[in-house]
C-alpha positions in Angstrom: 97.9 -17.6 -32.5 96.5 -18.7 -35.9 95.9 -22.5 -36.3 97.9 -24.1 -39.7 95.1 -25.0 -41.9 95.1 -28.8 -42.7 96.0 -30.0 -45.7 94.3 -30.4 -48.6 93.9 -34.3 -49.8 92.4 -35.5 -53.7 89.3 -36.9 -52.2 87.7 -39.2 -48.9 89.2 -42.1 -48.7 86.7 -45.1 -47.8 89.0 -46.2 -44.9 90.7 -43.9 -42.3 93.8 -46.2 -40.4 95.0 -45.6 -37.2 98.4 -44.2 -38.7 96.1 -42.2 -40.7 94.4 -40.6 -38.1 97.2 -40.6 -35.2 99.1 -38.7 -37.8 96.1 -36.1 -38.7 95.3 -36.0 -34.4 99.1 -35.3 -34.0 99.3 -32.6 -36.7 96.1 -30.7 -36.0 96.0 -31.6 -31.9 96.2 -27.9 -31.1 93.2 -26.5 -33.7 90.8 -30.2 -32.8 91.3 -29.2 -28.9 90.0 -26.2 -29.5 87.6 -27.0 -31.3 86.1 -29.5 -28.3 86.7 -26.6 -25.7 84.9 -24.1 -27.9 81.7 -26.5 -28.1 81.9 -28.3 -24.6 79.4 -26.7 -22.0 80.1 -23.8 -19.9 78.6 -24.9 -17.2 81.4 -27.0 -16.3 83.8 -25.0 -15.4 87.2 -23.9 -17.7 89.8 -26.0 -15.7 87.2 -29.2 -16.6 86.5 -27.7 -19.9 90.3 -27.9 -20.8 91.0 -31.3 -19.0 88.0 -32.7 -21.1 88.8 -30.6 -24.1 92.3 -32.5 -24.2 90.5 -36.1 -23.4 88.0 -35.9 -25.7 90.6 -35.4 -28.2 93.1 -38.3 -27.2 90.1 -40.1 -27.6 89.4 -40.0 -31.0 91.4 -42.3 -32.5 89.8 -45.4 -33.7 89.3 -48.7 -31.7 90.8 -50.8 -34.5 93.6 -50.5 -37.0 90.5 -49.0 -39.8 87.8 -47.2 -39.2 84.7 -45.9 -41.9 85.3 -42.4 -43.0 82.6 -39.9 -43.1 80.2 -40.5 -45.6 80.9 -36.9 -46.9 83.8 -34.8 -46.2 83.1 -31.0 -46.4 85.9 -28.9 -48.0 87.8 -26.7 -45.4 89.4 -23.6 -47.4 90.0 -26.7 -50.2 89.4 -30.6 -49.8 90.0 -31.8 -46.7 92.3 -34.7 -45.4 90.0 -37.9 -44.6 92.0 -38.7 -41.5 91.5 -35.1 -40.3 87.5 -35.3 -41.2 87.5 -38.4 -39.0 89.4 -37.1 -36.1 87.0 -33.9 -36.4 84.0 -35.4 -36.5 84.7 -37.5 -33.5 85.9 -35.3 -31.1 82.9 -33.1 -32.1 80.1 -36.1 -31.7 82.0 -36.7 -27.9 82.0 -32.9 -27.2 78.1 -32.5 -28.2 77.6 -36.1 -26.1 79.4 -34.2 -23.1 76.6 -31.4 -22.8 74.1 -33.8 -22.5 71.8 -33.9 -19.7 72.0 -37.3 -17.5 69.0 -39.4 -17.3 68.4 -41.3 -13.8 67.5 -44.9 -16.4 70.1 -44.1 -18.9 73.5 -45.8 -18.7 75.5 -42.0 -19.2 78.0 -41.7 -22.7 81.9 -41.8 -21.5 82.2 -38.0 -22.6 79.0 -37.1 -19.9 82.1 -38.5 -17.2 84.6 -36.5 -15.8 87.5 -37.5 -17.6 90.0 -40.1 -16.2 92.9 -38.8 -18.3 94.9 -36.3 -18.3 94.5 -35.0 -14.5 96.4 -32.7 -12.9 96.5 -32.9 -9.1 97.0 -29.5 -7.4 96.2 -27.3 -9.8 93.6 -25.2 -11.7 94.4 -25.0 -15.5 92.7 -22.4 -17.8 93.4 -20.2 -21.3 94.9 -16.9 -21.2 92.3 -14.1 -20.5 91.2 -12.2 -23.8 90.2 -8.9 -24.4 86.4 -7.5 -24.0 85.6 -8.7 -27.6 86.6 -12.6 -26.3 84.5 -11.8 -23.6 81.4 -11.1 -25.2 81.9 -13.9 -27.8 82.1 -15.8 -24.5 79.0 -14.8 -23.2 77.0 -15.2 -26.5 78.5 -19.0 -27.0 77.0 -20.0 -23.2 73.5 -18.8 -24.4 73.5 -21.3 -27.4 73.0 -25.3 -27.2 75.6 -27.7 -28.3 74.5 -27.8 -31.5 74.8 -24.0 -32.0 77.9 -23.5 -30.8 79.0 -26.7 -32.9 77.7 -24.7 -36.0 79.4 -21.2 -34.9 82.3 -22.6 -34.2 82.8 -24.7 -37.8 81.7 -21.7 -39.7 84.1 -19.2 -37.9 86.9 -21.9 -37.3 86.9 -24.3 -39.7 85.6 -22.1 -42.5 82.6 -24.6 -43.6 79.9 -23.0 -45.1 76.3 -23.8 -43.9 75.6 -27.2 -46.1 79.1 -28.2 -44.9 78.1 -27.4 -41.5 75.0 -28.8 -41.5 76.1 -32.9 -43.5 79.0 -32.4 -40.6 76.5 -32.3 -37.5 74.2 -35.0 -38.8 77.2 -36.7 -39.6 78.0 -36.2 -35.2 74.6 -37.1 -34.5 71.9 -34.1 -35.1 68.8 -34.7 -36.4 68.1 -32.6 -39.8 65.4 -30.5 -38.2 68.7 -29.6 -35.1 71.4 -28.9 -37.8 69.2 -26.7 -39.4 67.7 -24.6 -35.7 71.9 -24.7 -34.9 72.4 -23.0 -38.5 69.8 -20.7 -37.7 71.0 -19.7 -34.1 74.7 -19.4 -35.1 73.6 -17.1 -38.3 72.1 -14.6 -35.9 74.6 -15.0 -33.7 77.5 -14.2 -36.0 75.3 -11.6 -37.0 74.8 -9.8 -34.0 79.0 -10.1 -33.3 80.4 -6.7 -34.1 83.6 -7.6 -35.1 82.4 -10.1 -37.7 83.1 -8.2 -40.7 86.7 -7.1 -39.6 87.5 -10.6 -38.4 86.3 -12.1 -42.4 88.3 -9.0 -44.2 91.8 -10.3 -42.8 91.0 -14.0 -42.5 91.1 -14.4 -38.6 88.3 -14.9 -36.1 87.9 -14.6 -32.6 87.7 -18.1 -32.1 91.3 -18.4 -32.7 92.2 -16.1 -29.9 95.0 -17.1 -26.8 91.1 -17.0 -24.8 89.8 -20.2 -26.5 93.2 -22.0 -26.6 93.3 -24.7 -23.9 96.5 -25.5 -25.2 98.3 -22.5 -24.0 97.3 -21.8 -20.1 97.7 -20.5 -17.5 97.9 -22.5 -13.9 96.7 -21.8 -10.4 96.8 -23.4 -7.4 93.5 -24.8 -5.9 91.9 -24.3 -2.7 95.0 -24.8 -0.1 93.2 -24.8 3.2 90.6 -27.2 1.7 93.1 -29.4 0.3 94.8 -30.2 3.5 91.6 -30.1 5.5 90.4 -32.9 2.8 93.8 -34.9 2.8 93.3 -34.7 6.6 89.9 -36.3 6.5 90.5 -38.9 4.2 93.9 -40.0 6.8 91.7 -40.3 9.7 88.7 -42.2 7.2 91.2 -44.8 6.5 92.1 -45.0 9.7 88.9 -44.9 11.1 88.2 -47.9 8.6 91.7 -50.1 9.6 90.5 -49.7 12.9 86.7 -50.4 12.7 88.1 -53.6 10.3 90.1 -54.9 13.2 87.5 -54.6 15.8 84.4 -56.3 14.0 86.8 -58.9 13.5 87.6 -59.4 17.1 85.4 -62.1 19.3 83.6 -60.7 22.1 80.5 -60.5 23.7 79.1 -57.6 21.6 76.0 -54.9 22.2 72.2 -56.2 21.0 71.0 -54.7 18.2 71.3 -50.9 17.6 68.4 -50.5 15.4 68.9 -47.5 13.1 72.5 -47.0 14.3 75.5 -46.9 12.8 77.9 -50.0 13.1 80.4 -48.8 16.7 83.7 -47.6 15.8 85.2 -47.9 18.9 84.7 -49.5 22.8 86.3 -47.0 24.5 85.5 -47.3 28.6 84.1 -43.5 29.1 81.5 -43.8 25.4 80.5 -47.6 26.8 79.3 -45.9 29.8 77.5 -43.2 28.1 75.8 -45.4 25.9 74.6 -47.8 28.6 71.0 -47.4 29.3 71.6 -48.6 33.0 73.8 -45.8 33.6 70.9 -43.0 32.9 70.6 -40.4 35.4 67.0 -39.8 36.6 65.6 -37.4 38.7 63.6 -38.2 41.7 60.1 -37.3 41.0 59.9 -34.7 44.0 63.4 -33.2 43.4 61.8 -30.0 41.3 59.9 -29.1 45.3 63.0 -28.5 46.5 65.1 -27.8 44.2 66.4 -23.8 44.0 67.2 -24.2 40.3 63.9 -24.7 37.5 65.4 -26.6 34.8 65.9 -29.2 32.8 68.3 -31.0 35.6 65.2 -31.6 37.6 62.3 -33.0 35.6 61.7 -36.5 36.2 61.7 -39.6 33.9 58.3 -39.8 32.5 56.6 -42.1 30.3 55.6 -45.5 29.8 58.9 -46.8 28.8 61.4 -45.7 31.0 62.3 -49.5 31.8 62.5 -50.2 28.4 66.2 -50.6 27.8 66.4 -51.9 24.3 64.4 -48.9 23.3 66.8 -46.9 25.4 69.9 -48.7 24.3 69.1 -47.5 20.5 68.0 -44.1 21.6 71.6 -43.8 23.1 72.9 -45.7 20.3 71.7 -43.5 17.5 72.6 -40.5 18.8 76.5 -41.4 19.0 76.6 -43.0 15.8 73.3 -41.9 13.7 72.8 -44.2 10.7 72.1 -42.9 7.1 68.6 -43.8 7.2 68.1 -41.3 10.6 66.9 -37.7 10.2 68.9 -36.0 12.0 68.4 -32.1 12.7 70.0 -29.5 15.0 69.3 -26.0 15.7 72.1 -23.6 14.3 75.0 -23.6 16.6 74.3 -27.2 18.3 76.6 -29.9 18.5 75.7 -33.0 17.4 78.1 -35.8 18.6 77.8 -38.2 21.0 77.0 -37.3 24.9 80.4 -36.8 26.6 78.6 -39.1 30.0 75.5 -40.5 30.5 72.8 -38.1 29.8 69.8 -37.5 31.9 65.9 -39.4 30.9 63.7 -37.0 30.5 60.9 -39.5 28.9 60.4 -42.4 27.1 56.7 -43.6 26.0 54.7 -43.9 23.2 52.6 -41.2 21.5 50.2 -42.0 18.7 51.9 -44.5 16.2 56.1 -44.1 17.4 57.9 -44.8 20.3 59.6 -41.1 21.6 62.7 -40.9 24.0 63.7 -37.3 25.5 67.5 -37.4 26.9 69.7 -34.3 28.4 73.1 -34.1 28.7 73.1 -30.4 30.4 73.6 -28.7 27.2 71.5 -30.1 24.9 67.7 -32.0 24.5 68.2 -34.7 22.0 64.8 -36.2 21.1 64.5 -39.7 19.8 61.7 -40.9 17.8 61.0 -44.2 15.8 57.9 -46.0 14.1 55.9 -48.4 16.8 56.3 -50.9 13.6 60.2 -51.1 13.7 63.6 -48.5 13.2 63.4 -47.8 9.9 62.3 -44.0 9.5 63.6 -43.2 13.1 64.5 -39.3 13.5 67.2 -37.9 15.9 66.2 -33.9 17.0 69.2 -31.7 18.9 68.2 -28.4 20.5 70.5 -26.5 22.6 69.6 -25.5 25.8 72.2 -24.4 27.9 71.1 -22.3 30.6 67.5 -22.6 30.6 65.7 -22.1 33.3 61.9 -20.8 34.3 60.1 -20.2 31.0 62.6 -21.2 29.1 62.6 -24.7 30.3 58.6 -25.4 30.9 58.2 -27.2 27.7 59.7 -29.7 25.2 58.0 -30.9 22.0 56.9 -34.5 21.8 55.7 -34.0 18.1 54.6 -32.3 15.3 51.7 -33.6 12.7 48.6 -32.4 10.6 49.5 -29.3 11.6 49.8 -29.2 15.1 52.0 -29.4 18.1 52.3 -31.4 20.9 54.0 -30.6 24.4 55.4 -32.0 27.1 55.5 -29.6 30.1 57.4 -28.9 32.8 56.9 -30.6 36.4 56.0 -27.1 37.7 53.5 -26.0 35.0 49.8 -26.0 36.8 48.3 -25.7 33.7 48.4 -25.0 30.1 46.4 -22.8 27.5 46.5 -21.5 24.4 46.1 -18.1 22.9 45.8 -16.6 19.1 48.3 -13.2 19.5 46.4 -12.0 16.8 43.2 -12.1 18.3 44.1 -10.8 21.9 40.5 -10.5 23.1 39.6 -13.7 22.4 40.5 -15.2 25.5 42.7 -18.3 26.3 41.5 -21.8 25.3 42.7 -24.5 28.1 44.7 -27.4 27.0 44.1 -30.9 28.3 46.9 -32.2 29.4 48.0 -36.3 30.6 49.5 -37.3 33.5 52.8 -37.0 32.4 52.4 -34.0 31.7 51.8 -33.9 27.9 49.1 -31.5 26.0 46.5 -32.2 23.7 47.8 -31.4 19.7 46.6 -28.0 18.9 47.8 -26.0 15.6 51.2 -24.9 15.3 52.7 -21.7 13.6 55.5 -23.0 12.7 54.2 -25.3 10.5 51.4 -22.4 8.9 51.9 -21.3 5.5 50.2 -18.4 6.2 49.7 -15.7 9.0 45.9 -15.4 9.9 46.0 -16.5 13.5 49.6 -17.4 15.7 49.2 -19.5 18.2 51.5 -19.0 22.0 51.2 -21.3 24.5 50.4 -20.1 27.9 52.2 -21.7 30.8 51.1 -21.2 34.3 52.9 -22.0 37.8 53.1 -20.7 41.0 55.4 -17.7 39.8 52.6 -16.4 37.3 51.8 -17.2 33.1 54.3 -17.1 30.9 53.9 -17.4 27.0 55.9 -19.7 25.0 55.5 -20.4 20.7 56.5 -22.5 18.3 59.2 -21.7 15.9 60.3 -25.3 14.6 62.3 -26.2 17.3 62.2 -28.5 20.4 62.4 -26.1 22.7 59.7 -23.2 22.0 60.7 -19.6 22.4 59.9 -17.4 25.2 57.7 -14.4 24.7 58.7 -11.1 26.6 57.6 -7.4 26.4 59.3 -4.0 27.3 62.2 -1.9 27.1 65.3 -4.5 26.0 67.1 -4.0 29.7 64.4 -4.7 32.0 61.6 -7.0 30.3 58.6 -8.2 31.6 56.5 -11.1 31.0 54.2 -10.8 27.5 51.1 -10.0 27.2 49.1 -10.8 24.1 48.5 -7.3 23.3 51.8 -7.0 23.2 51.8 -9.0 20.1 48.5 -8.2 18.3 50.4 -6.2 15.8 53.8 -8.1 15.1 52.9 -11.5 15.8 53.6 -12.1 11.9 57.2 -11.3 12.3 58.0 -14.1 14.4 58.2 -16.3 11.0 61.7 -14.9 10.6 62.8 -16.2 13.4 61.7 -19.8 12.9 64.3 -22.5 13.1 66.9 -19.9 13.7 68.1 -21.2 17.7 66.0 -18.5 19.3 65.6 -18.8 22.9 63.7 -15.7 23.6 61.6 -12.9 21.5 60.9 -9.5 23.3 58.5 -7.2 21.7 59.4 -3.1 22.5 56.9 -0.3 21.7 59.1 2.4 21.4 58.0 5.4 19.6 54.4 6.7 18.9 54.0 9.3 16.1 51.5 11.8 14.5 50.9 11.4 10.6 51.0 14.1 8.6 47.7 15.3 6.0 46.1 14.6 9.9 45.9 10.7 9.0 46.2 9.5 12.2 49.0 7.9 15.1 51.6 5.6 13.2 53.2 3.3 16.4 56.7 2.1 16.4 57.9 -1.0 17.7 61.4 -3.5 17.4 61.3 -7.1 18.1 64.8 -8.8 18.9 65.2 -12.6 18.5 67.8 -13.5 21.3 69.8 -17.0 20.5 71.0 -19.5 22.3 74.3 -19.4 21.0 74.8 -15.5 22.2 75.4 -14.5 18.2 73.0 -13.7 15.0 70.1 -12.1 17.0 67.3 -11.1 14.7 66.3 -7.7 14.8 63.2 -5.7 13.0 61.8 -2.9 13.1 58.1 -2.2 12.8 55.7 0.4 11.4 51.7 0.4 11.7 49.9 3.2 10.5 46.6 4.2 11.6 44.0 1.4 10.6 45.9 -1.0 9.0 45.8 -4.7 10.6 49.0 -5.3 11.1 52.6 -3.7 11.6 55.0 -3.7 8.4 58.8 -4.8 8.8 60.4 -1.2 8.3 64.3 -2.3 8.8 66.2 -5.5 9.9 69.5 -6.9 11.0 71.1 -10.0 11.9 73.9 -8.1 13.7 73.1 -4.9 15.3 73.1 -4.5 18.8 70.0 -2.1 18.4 67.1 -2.7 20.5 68.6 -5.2 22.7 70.4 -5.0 26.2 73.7 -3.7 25.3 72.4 -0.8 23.4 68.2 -0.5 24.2 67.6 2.8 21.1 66.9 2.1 18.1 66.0 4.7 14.5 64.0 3.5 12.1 62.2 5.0 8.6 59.4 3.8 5.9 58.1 5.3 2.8 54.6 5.5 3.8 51.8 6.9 1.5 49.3 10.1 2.7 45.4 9.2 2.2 46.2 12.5 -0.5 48.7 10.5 -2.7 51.5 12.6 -0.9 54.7 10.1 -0.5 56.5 10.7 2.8 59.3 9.1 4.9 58.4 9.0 8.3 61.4 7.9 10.8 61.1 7.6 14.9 63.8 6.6 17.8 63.7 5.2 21.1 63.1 7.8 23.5 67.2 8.6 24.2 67.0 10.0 20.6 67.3 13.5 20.6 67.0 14.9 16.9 66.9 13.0 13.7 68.3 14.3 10.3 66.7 12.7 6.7 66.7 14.7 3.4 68.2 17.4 4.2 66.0 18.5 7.1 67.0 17.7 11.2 64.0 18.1 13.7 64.5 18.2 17.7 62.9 15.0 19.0 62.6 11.6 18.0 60.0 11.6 15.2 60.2 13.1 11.7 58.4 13.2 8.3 59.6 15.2 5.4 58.3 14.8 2.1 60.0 13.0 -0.4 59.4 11.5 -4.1 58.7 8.0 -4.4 62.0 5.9 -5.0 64.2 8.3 -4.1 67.6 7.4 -2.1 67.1 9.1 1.4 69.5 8.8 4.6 68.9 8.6 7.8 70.1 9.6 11.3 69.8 10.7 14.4 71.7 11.7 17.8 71.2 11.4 21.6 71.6 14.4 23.5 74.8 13.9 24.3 76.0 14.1 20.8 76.5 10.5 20.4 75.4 9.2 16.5 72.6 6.9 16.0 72.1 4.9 13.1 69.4 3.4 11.6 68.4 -0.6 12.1 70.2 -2.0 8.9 
């Protein structure tokens, strides 16, 4: 709807009065609201643009009974009203203020706030929805400064023309040199709008569409499920707090200092006796002999410190209540709360310059680390490991730095080695170990930023070697080769070629990577075998595997990720077949996609053309959409790794 034009008036007054200027804000409220919405940011949002919109105008009344008027008053269709000018130019200086950027030393303008009034609880507030001409008007507005859209929008609103425009935004705080840029930006804007020319034949504008009226809205209701879940939260916070209030004001004996912890919310009888260091469990250094079970259960309590119990008191302290100066971390899918009993000591010692506490509560390692120098800095690790056992429970890292990795090995583990996957003939390197057990440092992939060699750790015990890597977590993963449902123990040749793809699986809560060779293929133009091969990233959290598919062509150094998924049950136990393609390039210039399957594919179908086996390569131009597909001799439809 079109705004009234304010009045005209003889000439500025020297003085504006509150009266003055309630009655102009009062008269003209709709068309000055607007005016603030149409120049506020985008960036925050329409229901805060018409919340602030409104306060920005409420706002503009003097402080006092007078206020200064405008040293010049610029003619709108006539001779403006001085109380109107004043009311303008204020709410236009607070909405240019809002889309300031906040400075960390600067104390931030009111209008840079969210406003405290009006609010509306509940709700989400914004104009009616224009047509596609609003919309693009829209879109051009977001891509211009404050000052530009200031300029647009008092040329196309308030009918100023440009030295009007300009004396009005120095007037709201522009510099010359920005009133006349915001001139230049809104000229070519209003230049490149279509409907310019019908909207100045009939007097309207675009600006005064229902799309830019926050006066006239419409009302939504916000985020339900969050709402609760937050009104929820804050209950039991001010609970929590009544509660921690009364019990730090009780008299009692009290714990000794928690270090880096977090002040106790509770004494409850079961969490006292989980957080007492003399209630850790310890295994007997010989239990892992006899033992039938290889895991976590029966490593003993190594290190230096295992009688320390202030050290172990805020080990067991932080990790039930973790302050805001701990770094805490958790591999997807772990739990990090408090133990539900006391948890087993795994180790406790010091290694280089921090103090390092290794706890297990039968489902998780939680790792404890602080500075030899004090508690501030301390870090708090969580890696599930439910279910380890054998390789997957022959090694826990003690620490990362420069670089390199640091383990400490299982009670079994004979010795230790090292060997580059990349460079399988090299040979393994021995690592020194102490005699608790942990290795020498030694570089780590998951801390490389780039893939020239990938370090595995070798273990060895009396059932054979098993090899282990680093993917950022405390447990490292557990390398296996071989057809998905019977695996064997890997080999580094088994990796030479997709060593690189482990880096998508770091810090993902993998348990165990198995490499599977699973198609060789002949190259057209007679350029060579091209081998096949999927690598599966199995979890310990039983969901989000990663799966890729690989490609290497004759010659090159290294397989290429052809296809992946985080969901697929492709070359893994349930479902061991897999169909994978690539674009891959002839040495003739000749683009082609070549596509193989797991050996229970029986034909495979791509542009058009189906072949009898599991390998196919059809010509095809570059960027073309192809599909691909396959079946098992029984009929059954495979699809490709996606």
């Amino acid at each position: 709807m079109q705004q009234q034009t304010p009045p005209p008036s003889e000439a500025p007054a020297a003085v504006i009065d509150v009266e003055q200027a309630e009655a102009a804000l009062v008269e003209h409220y709709p068309r000055l609201v607007r005016l603030a919405y149409l120049v506020l940011p985008p960036g925050l949002g329409r229901n805060r643009r018409v919340l602030t919109a409104h306060a920005i105008a409420q706002r503009a009344l003097p402080r006092g009974r007078t206020a200064d008027a405008p040293t010049r008053v610029p003619a709108q269709r006539g001779a403006a009203d001085p109380g109107y000018a004043y009311v303008r130019l204020k709410v236009l200086r607070s909405a240019l203020e809002a889309g300031l950027p906040l400075k960390r030393l600067a104390w931030p303008k009111r209008a840079q706030l969210p406003p405290l009034l009006p609010q509306v609880w509940g709700l989400r507030l914004f104009p009616k929805s224009g047509g596609a001409d609003e919309l693009a008007l829209d879109q051009r507005l977001s891509a211009l400064d404050g000052p530009a859209r200031a300029a647009y929008v008092l040329r196309g609103l308030e009918r100023l023309d440009e030295a009007a425009v300009a004396a009005v935004l120095v007037e709201a705080g522009c510099s010359e040199e920005d009133a006349t840029a915001a001139l230049v930006e809104a000229r070519v804007t209003a230049a490149d709008d279509s409907t310019a020319a019908e909207d100045d034949a009939d007097g309207t504008s675009l600006l005064e569409s229902p799309e830019f009226d926050p006066c006239s809205l419409h009302a939504r209701p916000t985020d339900l499920m969050r709402r609760r879940q937050h009104l929820k939260a804050a209950i039991a916070a001010v609970a929590a707090t009544l509660v921690c209030g009364a019990l730090l004001g009780l008299p009692g004996d009290g714990w000794a200092p928690d270090g880096a912890a977090a002040p106790p919310y509770a004494k409850n009888p079961a969490a006292q006796a989980a957080l007492n260091p003399a209630k850790l469990r310890k295994a007997s250094p010989t239990a892992w002999k006899t033992s039938d079970r290889e895991d976590f259960s029966v490593w003993p309590a190594r290190g230096s410190l295992t009688g320390d119990k202030e050290l172990l008191r805020r080990a067991l302290a932080v990790w039930a209540r973790p302050g805001g100066s701990v770094k805490v971390s958790a591999t997807p899918g772990t739990p990090a709360g408090a133990p539900p009993g006391p948890p087993q000591l795994l180790y406790a010692g010091d290694l280089d310059q921090a103090r390092v506490v290794l706890l297990y509560d039968g489902m998780r390692v939680v790792r404890y680390a602080e500075p030899k120098s004090g508690t501030s800095g301390a870090a708090l690790d969580f890696a599930r490991v439910d279910g380890a056992s054998g390789a997957n429970a022959g090694a826990l890292v003690m620490d990362r730095a420069d670089g390199n990795v640091r383990y400490l090995t299982a009670p079994w583990v004979t010795s230790a080695a090292t060997r580059d996957l990349l460079k399988p003939e090299a040979g393994a390197r021995t690592v020194s170990r102490t005699k608790d057990g942990i290795t020498a440092p030694f570089p780590s992939p998951a801390l490389a930023t780039s893939c020239t060699s990938w370090n595995a750790l070798a273990l060895t015990d009396a059932s054979g070697t098993r090899l282990t890597t680093d993917l950022g977590e405390l447990v490292p993963a557990h390398l296996t080769a071989g057809n998905p449902r019977a695996p064997r123990e890997a080999r580094p040749t088994d990796w030479a070629s997709s060593a690189c793809s482990l880096a998508a699986a770091r810090s993902h809560g993998v348990s165990t990577v198995n490499s599977w060779a699973y198609a060789r293929q002949q190259l057209p133009e007679a350029n060579g075998i091209a081998q096949w091969s999927c690598t599966r990233a199995q979890t310990w959290r039983g969901t989000g595997p990663r799966t890729l598919a690989l490609f290497q062509a004759s010659g090159a150094d290294a397989a290429v990720v052809a296809s992946t998924s985080q969901s697929s049950p492709a070359c893994g136990p349930r479902e061991p077949r897999v169909l994978s393609g690539v674009r891959w390039k002839s040495r003739a210039g000749t683009w082609y996609l070549v596509a193989a399957g797991s050996s229970q594919v029986n034909s495979v179908t791509a542009a058009g053309r189906s072949v009898t086996g599991n390998v196919l390569a059809v010509p095809v131009e570059r960027g073309t959409k192809v599909s691909l597909s396959g079946r098992t001799a029984r009929g059954a439809a495979v699809h490709t790794l996606r």
